[in-house]
C-alpha positions as CSV (number, residue, x, y, z in Angstrom):
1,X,0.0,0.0,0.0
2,X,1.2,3.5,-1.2
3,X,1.7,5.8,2.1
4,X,-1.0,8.7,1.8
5,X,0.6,12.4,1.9
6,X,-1.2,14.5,4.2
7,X,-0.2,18.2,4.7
8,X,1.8,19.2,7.4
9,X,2.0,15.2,8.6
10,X,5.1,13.0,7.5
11,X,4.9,11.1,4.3
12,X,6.9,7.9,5.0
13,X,8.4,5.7,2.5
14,X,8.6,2.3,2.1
15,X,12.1,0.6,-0.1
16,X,11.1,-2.7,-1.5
17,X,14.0,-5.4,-1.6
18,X,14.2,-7.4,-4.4
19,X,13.7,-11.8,-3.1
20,X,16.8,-13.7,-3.5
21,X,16.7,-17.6,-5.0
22,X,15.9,-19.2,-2.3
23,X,13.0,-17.0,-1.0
24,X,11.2,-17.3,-4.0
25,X,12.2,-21.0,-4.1
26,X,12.4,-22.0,-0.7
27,X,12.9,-25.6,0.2
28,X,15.9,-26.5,-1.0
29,X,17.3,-29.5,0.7
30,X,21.3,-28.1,0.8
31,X,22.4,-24.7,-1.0
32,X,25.6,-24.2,-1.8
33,X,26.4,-20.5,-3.4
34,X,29.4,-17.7,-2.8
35,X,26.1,-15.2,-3.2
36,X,23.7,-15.1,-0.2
37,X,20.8,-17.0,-1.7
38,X,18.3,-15.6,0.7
39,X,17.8,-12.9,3.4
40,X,16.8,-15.2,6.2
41,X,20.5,-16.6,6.0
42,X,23.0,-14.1,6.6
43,X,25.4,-16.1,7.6
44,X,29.1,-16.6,6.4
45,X,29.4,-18.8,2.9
46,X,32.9,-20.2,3.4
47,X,35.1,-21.2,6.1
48,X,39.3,-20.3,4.4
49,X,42.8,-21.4,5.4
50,X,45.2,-19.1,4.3
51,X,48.3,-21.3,3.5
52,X,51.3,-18.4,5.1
53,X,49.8,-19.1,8.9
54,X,47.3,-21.7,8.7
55,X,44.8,-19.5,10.3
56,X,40.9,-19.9,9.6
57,X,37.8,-17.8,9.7
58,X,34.6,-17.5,8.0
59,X,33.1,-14.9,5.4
60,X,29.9,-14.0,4.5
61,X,29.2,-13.3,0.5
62,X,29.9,-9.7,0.6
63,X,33.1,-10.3,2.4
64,X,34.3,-12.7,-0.4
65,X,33.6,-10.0,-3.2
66,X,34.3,-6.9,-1.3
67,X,37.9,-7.5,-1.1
68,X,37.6,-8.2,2.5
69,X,38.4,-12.3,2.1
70,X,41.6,-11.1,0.0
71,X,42.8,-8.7,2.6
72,X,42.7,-11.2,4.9
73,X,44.5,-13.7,3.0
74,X,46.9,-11.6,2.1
75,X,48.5,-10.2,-1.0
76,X,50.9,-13.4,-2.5
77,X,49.2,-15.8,-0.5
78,X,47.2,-18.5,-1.1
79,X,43.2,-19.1,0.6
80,X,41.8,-22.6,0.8
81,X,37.9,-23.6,1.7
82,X,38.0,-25.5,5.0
83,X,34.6,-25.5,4.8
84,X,31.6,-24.4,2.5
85,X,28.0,-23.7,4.4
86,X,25.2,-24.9,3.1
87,X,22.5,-21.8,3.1
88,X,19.8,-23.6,3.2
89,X,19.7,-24.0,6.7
90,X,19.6,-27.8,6.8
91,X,23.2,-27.8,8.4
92,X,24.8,-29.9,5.1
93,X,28.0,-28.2,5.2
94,X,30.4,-29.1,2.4
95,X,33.8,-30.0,4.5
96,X,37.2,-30.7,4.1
97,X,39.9,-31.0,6.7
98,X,42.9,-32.3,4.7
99,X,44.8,-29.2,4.0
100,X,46.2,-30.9,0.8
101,X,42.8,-31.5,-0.6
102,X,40.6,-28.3,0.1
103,X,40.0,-26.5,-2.9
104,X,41.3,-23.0,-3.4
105,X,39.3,-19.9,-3.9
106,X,42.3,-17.1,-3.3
107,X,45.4,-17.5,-5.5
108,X,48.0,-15.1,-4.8
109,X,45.8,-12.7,-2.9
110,X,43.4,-12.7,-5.9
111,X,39.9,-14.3,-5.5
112,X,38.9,-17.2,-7.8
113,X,35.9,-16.3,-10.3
114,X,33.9,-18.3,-12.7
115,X,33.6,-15.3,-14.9
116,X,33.7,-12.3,-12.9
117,X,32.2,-13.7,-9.6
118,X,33.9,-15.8,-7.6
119,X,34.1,-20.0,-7.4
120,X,36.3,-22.8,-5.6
121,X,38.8,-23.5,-7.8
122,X,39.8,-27.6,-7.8
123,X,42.9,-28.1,-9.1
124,X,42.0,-31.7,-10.7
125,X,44.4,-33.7,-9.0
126,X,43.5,-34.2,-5.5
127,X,40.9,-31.6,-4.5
128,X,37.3,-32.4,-3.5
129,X,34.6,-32.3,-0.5
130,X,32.2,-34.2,0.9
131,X,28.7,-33.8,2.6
132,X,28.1,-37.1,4.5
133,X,24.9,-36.3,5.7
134,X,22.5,-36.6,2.4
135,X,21.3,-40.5,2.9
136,X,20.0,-43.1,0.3
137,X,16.8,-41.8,1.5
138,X,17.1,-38.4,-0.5
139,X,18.6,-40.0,-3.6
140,X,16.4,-43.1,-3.9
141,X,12.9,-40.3,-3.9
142,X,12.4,-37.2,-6.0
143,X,15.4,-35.2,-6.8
144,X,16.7,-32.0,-8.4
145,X,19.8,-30.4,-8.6
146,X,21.2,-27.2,-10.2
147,X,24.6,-26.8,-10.6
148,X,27.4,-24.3,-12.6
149,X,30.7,-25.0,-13.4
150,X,33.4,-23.9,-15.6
151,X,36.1,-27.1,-16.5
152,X,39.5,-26.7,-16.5
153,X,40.2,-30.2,-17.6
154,X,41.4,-31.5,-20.8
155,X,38.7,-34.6,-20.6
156,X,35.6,-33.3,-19.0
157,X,34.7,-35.1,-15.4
158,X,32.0,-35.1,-13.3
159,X,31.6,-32.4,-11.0
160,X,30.0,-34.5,-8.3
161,X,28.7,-37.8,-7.4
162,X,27.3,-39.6,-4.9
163,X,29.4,-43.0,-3.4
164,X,30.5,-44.5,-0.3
165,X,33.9,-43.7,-0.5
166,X,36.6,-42.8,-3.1
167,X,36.8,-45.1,-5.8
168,X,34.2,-47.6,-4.3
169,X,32.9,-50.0,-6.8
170,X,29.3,-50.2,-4.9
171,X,26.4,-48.6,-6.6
172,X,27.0,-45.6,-7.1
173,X,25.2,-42.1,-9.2
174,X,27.1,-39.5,-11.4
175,X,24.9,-37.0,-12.9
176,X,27.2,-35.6,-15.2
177,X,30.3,-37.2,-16.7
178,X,32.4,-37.5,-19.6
179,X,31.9,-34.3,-21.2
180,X,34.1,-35.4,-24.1
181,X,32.6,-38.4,-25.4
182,X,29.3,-37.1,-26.7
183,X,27.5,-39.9,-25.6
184,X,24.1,-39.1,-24.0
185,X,23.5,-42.0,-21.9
186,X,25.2,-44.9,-20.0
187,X,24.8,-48.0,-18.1
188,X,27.7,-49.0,-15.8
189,X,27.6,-53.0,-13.8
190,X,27.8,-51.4,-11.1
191,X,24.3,-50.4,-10.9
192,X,24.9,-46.3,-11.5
193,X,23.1,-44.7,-14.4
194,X,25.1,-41.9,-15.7
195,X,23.8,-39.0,-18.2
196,X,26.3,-37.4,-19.8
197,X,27.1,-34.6,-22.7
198,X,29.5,-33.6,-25.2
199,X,31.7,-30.8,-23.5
200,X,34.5,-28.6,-24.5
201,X,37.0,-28.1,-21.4
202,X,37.3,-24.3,-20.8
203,X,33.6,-23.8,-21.7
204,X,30.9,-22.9,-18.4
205,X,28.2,-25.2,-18.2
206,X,24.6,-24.8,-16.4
207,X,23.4,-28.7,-15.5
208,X,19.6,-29.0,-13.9
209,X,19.9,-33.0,-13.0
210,X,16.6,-35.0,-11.5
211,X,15.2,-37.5,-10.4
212,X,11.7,-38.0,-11.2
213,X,9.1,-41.1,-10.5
214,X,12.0,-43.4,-11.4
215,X,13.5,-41.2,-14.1
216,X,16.6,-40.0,-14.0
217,X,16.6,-36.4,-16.5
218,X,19.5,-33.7,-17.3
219,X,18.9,-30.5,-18.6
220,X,22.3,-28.6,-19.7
221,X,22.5,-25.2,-20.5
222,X,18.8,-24.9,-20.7
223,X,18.5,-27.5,-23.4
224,X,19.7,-30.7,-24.3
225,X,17.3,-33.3,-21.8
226,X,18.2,-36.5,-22.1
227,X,16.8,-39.4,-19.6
228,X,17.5,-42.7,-18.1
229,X,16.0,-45.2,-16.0
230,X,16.8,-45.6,-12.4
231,X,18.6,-48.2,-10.8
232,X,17.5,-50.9,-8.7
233,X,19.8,-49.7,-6.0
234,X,21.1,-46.8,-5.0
235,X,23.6,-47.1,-1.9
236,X,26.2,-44.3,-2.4
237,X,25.1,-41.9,0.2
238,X,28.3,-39.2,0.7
239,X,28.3,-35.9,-1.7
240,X,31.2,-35.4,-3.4
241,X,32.2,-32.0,-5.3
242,X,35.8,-32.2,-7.2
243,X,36.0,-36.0,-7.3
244,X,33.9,-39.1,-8.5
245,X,34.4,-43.0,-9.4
246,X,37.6,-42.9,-11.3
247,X,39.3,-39.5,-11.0
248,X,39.1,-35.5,-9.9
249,X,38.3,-32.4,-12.4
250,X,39.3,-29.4,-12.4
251,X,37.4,-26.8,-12.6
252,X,36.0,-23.5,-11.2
253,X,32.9,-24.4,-9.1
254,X,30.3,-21.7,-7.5
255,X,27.1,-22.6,-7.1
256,X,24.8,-26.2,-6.3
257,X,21.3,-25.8,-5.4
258,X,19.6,-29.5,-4.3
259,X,16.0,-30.3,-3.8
260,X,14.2,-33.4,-2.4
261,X,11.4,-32.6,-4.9
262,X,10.1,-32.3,-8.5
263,X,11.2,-28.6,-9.1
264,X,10.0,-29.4,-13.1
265,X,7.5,-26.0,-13.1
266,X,10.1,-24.1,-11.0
267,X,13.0,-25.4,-13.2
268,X,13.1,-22.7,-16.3
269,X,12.6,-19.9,-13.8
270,X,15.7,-21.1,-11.1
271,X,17.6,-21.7,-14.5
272,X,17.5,-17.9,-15.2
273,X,18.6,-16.8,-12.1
274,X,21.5,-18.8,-11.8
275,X,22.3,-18.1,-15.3
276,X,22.0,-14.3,-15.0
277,X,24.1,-14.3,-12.0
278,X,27.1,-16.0,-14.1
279,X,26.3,-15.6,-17.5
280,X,26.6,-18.5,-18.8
281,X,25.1,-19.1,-21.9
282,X,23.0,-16.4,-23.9
């Protein structure tokens, strides 16, 4: 309602502020973003080591893109993400406590950036983190997950997977993998469906991946679905970002949205945002 001007009273004015993601799509199941993806969370998006000290502390988006995480780290050193906080409030925070294998998002007191905003950077040899708390629960029932990535890898990997441990042979789910092969679908013995798309290394990529009634369905750059059936069996239960069945990618990595749900009339809408926030594809 428009304030009404009386003489000789106060007129009062009222700013509006614009919703983020998640508060126009709220019930996301983890939310993982260097942008604050909603105003009830004001929390800090990373936890960073800088590699001169070893010292940690948190920052919040602004403080990653004011210049305030680079200050901190330093100029010439080197900032690595102990920790990346899942927004959604669900407490499924990404981790990594191996200095060797956190990924790194200030090089030379420069933040990383997937264009001009700013990412993990995984080095494709040993980088990656897990989120043990997702379940066979949440993978076996309705599923979506949006995801942007830029690959620095001369053979396109998967950004992410689910499996039990590194390298396990169990059962396990890819959503996106082998980039370079051009093949749309395949079937591993293992029991893991995997859905995956011709992919020039260097190149940013937008993926929408879900699970549906038993149907497993990609979506890449806004295009391109392709499906597959599900499994039998689905036992991998640990997130991984950075590393899957048989190796590690590198690549510049700054947002993954996941809902336990059919987002399919949400989709087109969550798939502009994330694009017009990274520009990704016209």
């Amino acid at each position: 309602m428009s304030p009404i001007y009386v003489p000789g009273k106060v007129t009062l004015k009222y700013e509006t502020v614009s919703p983020l993601l998640l508060d126009s799509y709220s019930g996301a199941a983890a939310a993982y973003s260097l942008r604050q993806l909603s105003w009830a969370y004001g929390g800090p998006v990373v936890r960073v080591r800088r590699d001169n000290d070893n010292a940690e502390q948190d920052f919040t988006a602004t403080e990653v893109s004011d210049g305030t995480l680079a200050s901190w780290v330093g100029a010439g050193n080197n900032g690595f993400v102990r920790t990346w906080y899942d927004q959604s409030g669900n407490g499924r925070h990404a981790q990594q406590g191996n200095s060797p294998n956190q990924p790194q998002i200030v090089s030379s007191g420069a933040v990383a950036t997937i264009g001009t905003k700013p990412a993990l950077s995984f080095d494709g040899s040993n980088d990656f983190m897990t989120v043990s708390s997702f379940g066979k629960t949440l993978l076996e029932n309705n599923l979506t997950m949006f995801f942007a990535f830029k690959s620095s890898s001369t053979a396109g990997l998967s950004p992410l997977c689910f499996q039990n441990t590194v390298g396990s042979d169990i059962p396990w789910l890819v959503p996106v993998v082998d980039f370079s092969s051009g093949t749309q679908t395949r079937t591993y013995a293992a029991g893991g469906y995997i859905l995956a798309q011709s992919y020039a290394a260097g190149a940013s990529a937008l993926y929408t991946f879900k699970h549906v009634s038993g149907v497993y369905t990609k979506t890449y750059n806004g295009t391109n679905t392709v499906s597959a059936a599900h499994p039998s069996t689905q036992t991998g239960e640990t997130l991984y970002l950075g590393n899957w069945y048989s190796g590690y990618i590198g690549m510049s990595f700054p947002e993954l949205i996941v809902y336990n749900a059919d987002l399919s009339t949400s989709q087109a809408a969550i798939e502009a945002n994330i694009n017009a926030h990274y520009n990704i594809y016209p």
